[in-house]
C-alpha positions in Angstrom: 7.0 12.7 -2.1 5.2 9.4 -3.2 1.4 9.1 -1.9 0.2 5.3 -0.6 -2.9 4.0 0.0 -3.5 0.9 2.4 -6.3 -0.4 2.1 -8.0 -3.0 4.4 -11.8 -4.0 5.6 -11.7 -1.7 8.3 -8.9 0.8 7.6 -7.6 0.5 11.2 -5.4 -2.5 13.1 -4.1 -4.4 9.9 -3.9 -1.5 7.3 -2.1 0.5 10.2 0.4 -2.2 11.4 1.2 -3.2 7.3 2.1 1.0 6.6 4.1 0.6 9.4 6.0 -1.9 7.8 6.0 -0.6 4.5 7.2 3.1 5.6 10.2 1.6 7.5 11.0 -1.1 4.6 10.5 1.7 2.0 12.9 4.0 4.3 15.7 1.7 4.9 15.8 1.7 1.0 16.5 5.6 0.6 12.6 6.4 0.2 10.0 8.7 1.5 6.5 8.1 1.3 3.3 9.2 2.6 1.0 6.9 3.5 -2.5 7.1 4.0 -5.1 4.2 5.4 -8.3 3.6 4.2 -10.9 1.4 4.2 -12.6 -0.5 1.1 -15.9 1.2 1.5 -13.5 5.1 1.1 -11.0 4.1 -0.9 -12.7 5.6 -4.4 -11.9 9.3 -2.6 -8.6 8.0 -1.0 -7.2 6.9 -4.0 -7.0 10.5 -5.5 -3.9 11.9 -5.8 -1.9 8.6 -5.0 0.6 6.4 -6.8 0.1 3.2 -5.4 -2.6 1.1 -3.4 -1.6 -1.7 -1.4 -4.5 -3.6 -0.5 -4.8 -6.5 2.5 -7.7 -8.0 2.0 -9.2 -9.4 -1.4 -11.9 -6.8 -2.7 -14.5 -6.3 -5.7 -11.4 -4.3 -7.6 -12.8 -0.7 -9.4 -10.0 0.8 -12.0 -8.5 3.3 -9.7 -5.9 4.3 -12.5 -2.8 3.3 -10.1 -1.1 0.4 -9.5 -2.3 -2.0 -7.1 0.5 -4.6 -5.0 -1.2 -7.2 -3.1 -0.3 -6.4 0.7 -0.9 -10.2 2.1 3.0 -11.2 1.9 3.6 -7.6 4.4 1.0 -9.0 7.1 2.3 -12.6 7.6 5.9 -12.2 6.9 6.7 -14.0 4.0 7.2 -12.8 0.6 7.4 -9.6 2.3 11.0 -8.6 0.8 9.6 -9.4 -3.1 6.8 -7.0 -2.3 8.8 -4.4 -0.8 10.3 -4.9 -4.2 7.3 -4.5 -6.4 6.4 -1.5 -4.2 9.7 0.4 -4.8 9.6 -1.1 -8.6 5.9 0.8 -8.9 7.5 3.9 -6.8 10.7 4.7 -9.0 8.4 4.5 -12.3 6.1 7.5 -11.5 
């Protein structure tokens, strides 16, 4: 099973309500994935082990060695389709 990361400020409301969204996008499509929430100050140790990071909120990026999608487009609503895209894109590489 594929491992994301949603990353946020906090790691709570808006990294919570965009996995949400992601894990029943990603599941109408045929895919399974385990999603984890983290926030940007834990996201070094989160990271291990996963094959994508979604991230919600612009950050100082470090070179995690995964891909990173920008999350944005899955919190407001538009874009959120091409993303969902990129995401299973990144997904059906690894």
């Amino acid at each position: 099973m594929k491992r994301v990361v949603i990353a946020c400020g906090s790691g709570v409301a808006t990294s919570t309500m965009v996995a949400e969204l992601l894990k029943n996008a990603l599941a109408k499509r045929g895919i399974q994935v385990e999603v984890k929430i983290a926030d940007f100050k834990s996201l070094s140790s989160q990271v291990i082990g996963a094959d994508l990071l979604v991230s919600i909120a612009p950050y100082e990026k470090a070179e995690y060695g995964i891909p990173v999608v920008n999350g944005i487009p899955l919190l407001i609503g538009i874009g959120s389709d091409t993303t969902v895209d990129e995401v299973v894109a990144i997904l059906n590489r690894k």
